[in-house]
C-alpha positions in Angstrom: -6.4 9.2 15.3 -5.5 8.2 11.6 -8.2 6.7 8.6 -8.2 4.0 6.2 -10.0 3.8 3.2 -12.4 0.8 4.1 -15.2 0.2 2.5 -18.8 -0.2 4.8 -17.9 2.4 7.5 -17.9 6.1 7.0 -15.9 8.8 9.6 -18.3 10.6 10.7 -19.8 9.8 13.9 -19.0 6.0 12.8 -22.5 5.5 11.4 -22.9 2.9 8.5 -24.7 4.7 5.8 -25.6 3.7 2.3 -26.5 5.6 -0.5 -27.6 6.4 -3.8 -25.9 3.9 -6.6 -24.8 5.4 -9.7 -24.6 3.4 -12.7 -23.3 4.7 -16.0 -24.2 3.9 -19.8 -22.2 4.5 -23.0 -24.9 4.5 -25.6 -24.9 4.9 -29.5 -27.7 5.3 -31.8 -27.2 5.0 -35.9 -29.2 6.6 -38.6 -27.4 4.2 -40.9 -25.9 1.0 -40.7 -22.6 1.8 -38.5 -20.1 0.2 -36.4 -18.7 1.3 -33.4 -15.8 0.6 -30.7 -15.7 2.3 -27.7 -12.9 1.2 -25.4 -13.9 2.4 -21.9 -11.8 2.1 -18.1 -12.4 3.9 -15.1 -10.6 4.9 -12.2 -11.1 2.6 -9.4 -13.1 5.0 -6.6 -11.6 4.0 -3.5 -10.9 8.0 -3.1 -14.2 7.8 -1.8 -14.8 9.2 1.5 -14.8 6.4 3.3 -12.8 5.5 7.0 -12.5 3.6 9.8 -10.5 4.5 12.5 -7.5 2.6 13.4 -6.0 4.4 16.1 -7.2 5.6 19.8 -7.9 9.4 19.5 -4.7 9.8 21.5 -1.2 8.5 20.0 0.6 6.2 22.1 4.0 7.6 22.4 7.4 5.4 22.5 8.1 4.0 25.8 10.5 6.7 28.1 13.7 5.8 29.1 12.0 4.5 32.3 9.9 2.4 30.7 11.9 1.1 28.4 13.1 -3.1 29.0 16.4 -5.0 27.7 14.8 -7.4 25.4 18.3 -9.2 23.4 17.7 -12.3 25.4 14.5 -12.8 23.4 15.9 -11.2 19.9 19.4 -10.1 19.4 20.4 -6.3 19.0 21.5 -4.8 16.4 24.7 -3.5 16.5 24.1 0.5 17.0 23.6 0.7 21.0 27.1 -0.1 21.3 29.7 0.9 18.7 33.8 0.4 19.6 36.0 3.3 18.8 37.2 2.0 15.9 33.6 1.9 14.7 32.8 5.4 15.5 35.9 6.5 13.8 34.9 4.8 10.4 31.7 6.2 10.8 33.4 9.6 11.2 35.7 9.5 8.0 32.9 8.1 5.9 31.1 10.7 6.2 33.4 13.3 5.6 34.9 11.1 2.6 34.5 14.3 -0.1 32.6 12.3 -2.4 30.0 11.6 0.2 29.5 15.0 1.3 28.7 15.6 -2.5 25.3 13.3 -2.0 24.8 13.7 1.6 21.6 15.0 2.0 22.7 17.8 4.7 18.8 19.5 5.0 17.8 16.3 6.5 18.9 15.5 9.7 18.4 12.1 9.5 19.7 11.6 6.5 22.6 13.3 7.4 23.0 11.2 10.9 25.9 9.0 12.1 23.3 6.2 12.7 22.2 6.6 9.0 25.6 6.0 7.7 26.7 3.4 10.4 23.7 1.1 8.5 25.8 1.3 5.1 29.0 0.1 7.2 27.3 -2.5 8.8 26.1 -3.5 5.6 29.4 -3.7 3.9 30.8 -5.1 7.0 32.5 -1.9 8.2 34.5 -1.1 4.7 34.8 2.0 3.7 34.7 1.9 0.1 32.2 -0.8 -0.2 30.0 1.4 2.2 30.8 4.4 0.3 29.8 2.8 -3.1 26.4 1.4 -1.1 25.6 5.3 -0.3 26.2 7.2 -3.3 23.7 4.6 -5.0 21.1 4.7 -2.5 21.5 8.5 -2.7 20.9 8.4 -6.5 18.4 6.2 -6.1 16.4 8.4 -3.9 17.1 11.6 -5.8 15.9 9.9 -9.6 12.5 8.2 -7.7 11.8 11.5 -5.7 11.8 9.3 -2.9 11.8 12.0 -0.5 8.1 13.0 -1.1 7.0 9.5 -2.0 4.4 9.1 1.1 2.7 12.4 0.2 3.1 11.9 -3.5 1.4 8.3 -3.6 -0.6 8.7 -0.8 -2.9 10.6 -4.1 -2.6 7.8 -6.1 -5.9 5.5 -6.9 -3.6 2.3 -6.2 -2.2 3.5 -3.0 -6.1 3.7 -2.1 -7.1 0.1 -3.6 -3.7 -1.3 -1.8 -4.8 0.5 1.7 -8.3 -1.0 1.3 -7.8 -4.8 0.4 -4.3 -5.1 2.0 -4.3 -5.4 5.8 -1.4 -4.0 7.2 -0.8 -0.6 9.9 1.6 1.2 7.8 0.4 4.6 8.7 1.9 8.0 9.5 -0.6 8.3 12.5 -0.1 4.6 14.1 2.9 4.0 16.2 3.5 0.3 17.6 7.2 -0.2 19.5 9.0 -2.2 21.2 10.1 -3.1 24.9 13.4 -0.9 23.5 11.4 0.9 21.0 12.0 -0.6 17.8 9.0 -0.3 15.5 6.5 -2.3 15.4 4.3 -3.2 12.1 1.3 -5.6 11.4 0.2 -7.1 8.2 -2.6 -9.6 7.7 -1.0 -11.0 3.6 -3.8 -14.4 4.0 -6.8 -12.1 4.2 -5.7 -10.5 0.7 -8.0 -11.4 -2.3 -5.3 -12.5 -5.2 -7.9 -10.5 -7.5 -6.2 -7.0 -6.1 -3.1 -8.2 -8.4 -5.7 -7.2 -11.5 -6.3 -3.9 -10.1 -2.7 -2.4 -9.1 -0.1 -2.5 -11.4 3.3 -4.1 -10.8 5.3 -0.4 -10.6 2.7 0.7 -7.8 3.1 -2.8 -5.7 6.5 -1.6 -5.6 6.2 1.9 -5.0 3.9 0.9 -1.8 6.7 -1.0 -0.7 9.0 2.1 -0.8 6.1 4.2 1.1 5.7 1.7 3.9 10.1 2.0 3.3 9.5 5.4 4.0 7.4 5.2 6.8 9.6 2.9 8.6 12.6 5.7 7.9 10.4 8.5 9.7 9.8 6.2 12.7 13.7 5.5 13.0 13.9 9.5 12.8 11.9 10.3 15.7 14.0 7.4 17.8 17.4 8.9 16.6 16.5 12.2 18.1 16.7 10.4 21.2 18.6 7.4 21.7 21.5 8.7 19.0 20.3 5.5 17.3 17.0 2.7 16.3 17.0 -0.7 17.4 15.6 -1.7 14.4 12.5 -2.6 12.4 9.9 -5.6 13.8 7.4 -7.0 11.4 4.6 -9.4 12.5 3.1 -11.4 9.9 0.0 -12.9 9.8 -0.6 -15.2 6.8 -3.8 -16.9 7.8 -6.1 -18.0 4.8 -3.3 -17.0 2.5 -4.1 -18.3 -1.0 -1.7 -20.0 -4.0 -3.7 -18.0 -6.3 -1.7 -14.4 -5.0 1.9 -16.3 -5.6 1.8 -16.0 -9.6 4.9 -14.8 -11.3 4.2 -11.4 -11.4 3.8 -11.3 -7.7 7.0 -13.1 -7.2 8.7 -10.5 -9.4 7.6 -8.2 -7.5 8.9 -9.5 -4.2 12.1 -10.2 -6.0 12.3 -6.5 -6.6 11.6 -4.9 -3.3 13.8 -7.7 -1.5 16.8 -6.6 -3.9 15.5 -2.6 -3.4 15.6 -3.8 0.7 18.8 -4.9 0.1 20.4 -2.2 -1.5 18.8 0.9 -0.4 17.3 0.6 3.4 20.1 -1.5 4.6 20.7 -3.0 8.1 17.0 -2.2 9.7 15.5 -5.4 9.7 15.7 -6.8 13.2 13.2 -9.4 13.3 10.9 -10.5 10.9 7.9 -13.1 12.4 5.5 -15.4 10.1 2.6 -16.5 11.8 -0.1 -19.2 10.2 2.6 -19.7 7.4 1.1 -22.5 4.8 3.0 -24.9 3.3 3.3 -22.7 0.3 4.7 -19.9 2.0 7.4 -22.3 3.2 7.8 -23.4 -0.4 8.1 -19.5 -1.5 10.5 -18.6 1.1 12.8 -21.3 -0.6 12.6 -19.6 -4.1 13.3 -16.1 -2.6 16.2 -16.6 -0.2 18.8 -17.4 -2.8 17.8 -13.4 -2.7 18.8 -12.5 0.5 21.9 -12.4 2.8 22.4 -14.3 5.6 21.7 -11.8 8.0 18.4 -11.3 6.8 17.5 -14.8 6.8 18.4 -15.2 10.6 15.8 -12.5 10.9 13.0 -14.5 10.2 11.1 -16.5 12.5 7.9 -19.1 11.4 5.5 -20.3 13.6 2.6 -22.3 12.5 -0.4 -22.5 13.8 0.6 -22.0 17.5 -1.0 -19.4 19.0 -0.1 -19.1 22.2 3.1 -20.1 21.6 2.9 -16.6 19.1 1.4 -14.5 21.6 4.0 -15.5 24.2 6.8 -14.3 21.8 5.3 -11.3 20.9 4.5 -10.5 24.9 7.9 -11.0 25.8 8.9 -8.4 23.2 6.2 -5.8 22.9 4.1 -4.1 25.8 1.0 -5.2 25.7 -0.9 -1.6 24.6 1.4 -1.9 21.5 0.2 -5.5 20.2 -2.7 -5.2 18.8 -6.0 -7.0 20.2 -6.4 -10.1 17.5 -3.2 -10.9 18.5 -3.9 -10.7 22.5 -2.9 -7.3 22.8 -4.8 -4.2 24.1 -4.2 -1.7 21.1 -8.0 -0.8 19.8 -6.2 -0.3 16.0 -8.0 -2.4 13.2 -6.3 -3.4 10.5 -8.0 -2.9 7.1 -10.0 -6.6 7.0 -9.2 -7.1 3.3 -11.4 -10.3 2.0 -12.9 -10.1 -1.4 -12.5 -7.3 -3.7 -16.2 -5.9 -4.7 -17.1 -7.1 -8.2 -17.8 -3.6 -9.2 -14.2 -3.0 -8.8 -13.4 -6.2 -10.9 -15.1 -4.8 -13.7 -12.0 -2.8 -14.4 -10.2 -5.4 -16.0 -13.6 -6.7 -18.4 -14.2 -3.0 -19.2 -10.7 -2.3 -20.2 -10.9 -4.2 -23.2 -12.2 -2.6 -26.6 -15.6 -3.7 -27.4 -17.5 -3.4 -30.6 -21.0 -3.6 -31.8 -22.7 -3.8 -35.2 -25.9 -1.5 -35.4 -29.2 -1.6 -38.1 -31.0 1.8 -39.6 -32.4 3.8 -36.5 -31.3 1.1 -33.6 -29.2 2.0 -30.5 -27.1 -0.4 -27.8 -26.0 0.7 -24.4 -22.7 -1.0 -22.8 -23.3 -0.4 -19.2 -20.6 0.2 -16.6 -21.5 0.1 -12.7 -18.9 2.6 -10.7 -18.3 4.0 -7.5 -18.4 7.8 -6.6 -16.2 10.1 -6.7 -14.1 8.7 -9.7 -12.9 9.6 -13.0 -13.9 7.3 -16.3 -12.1 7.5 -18.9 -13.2 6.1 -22.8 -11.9 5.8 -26.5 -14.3 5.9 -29.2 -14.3 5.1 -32.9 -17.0 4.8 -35.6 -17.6 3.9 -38.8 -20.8 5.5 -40.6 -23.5 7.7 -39.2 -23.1 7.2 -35.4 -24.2 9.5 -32.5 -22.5 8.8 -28.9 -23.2 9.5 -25.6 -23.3 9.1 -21.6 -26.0 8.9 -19.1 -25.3 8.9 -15.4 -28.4 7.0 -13.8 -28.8 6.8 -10.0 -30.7 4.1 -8.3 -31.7 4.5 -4.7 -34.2 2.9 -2.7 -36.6 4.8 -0.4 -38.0 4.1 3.2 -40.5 2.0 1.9 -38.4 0.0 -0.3 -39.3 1.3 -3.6 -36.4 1.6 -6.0 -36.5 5.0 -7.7 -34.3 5.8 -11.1 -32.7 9.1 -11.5 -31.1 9.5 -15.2 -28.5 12.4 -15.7 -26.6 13.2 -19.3 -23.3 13.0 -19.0 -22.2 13.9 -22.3 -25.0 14.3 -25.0 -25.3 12.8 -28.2 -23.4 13.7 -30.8 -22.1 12.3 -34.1 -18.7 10.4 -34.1 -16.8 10.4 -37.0 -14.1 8.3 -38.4 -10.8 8.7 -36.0 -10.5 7.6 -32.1 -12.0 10.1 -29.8 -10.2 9.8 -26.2 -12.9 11.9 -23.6 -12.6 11.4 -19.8 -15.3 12.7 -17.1 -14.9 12.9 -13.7 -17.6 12.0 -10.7 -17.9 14.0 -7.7 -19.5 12.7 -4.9 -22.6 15.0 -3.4 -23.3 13.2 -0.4 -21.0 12.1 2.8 -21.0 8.0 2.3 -20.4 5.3 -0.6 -21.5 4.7 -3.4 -22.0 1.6 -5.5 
């Protein structure tokens, strides 16, 4: 089985428990008339431990050879299963082409494939020094990014954890979905995303998810390759139901026009179909604006459907066994997708509390600038003052009993001291004592 950070439902034993909610305050007192500026952010907590399980507690294997079914009347193959002499032969001398062995990656067997390097001739429409130009870049490329560890590296990250939360899709080490002639399977749910996760994740890390779910993708073509000698390719299924104008703003779209030209040049000739389902009017609209980005290949790829859903279901049962479409989609897989839908309000408090703020303060007087967060996370804060000003942090937990009475716990986080002149950068991080959430 494999977990998602999801916010409501813990792992263990899949009880729903809440708990104590920690609330922090940044507080200054003066003994003269002073001014302050504390600056304060926080890392967003979604390394909480919180899951949901989105696979049976036995992973469903690829189909054997036995089970496998010739599905190219339904979506065409890709051009691996059957390569011509010649094609083998060009395969042959681009890889041993000297300045090719120089960046082949030799440890990795997949890497180091014929079918990997067939997907840079296909690409380049089976010439050899276009093909060899293609590989040396994607070689550098992956080599400069460390793209190689990328799904252990940001798998760490706080945005890889915000991204796996709010953004419904089953890019996962653990989940495996294939084909009738096991190609890969994937499932994203884009309408259920709330546009306010664009706030929260940086730019750089939208893209650097793309290169992880990449990545994933890669290591299911791997484990194919070991037995066919090649991968039928990549299916995505698409479901943009709900999906709203407010997550197509520029820096979305330059986003997409960035991991389409990453697609393009580095994880060529995958792609074998691509399907939209619930598509809007604005998706349509989009799709125009980013296909002047794209070859014509990868435009065949894609197939829209509206709001048809049997005529979706039908498609995707003709294709794909049944135990590998999911059951939202009329399928028998038990996985559940994270069900994105509004990002909590303590998390949107990033963006207000990442902003300096300043206060003026009398003889003897104090103000508190309180700051709601989710356990186990890290804040981080900038200070400055100007006159006699003593700062500080108290953690204070509120929790309600059996009976319903609310019960205040206050803990110093950092105790008061005086602040002088220059910025003082301080960070603290919050463990989490208790198996649960926090708010």
């Amino acid at each position: 089985s494999g977990t998602v950070p999801h916010p409501g439902l813990m792992s263990r034993g899949g009880e729903q428990s809440q708990k104590d909610s920690p609330s922090l305050h940044s507080s200054c007192h003066s003994g003269a008339s002073g001014e302050r500026s504390p600056s304060s952010s926080r890392s967003l907590s979604s390394s909480q431990n919180i899951s949901y399980k989105v696979a049976p507690t036995e992973v469903l294997e690829p189909l054997t050879e036995s089970e496998e079914r010739n599905i190219s009347q339904h979506i065409p193959e890709l051009v691996y299963s059957s390569l011509t002499p010649e094609q083998k032969k060009k395969i042959s001398d681009l890889r041993e082409d000297s300045e090719v062995q120089e960046w082949t990656v030799t440890e990795d067997e997949y890497l180091s494939s014929d079918f990997y390097f067939s997907r840079f001739l296909v690409a380049r429409n089976w010439d050899h020094l276009l093909a060899k130009e293609m590989f040396i870049t994607a070689m550098k490329w992956r080599k400069e990014n460390n793209v190689s560890t990328i799904i252990e590296d940001f798998e760490q990250s706080e945005s890889f954890k915000i991204i796996h939360r709010y953004w419904p899709a089953s890019f996962d080490k653990s989940l495996d979905f294939w084909s009738y002639d096991n190609s890969f399977v994937s499932y994203s749910r884009t309408g259920s995303v709330d546009p306010a996760i664009l706030n929260l994740v940086p730019a750089p890390d939208f893209i650097r998810y793309h290169i992880y779910c990449c990545e994933i993708i890669e290591r299911k073509a791997a484990k194919i390759v070991k037995t066919k000698g090649y991968f039928p390719g990549f299916i995505m299924v698409e479901d943009l139901y709900g999906l709203s104008i407010n997550l197509f703003d520029k820096a979305l779209l330059d986003v997409m026009k960035t991991v389409l030209q990453i697609d393009s040049k580095y994880y060529p000739a995958v792609l074998r179909k691509f399907y939209v389902l619930n598509a809007p009017a604005i998706f349509s609209m989009t799709f125009n604006l980013i296909k002047c980005f794209l070859d014509p290949m990868t435009i065949s790829r894609f197939e829209i459907f509206g709001n048809d859903k049997k005529k979706c279901q039908a498609k995707l049962a003709s294709i794909i066994p049944e135990k590998f479409i999911i059951s939202t989609l009329g399928g028998s897989h038990p996985c559940i997708l994270p069900p994105g839908g509004c990002v909590k309000e303590v998390e949107k408090q990033t963006i207000a509390y990442g902003k300096e703020t300043k206060a003026v303060l009398s003889k003897n007087s104090s103000y508190s600038h309180p700051l709601s967060i989710l356990a186990p996370t890290t804040i981080t804060w900038e200070f400055k003052a100007k006159g006699d000003v003593l700062f500080g942090i108290e953690k204070i937990e509120i929790s309600v009993d059996k009976k319903g009475k609310v019960k205040q716990h206050v803990e110093v986080v950092l105790e008061k001291k005086k602040v002088k002149g220059e910025r003082v950068k301080e960070s603290f991080e919050f463990g989490e004592a208790h198996v649960g959430f926090n708010y």
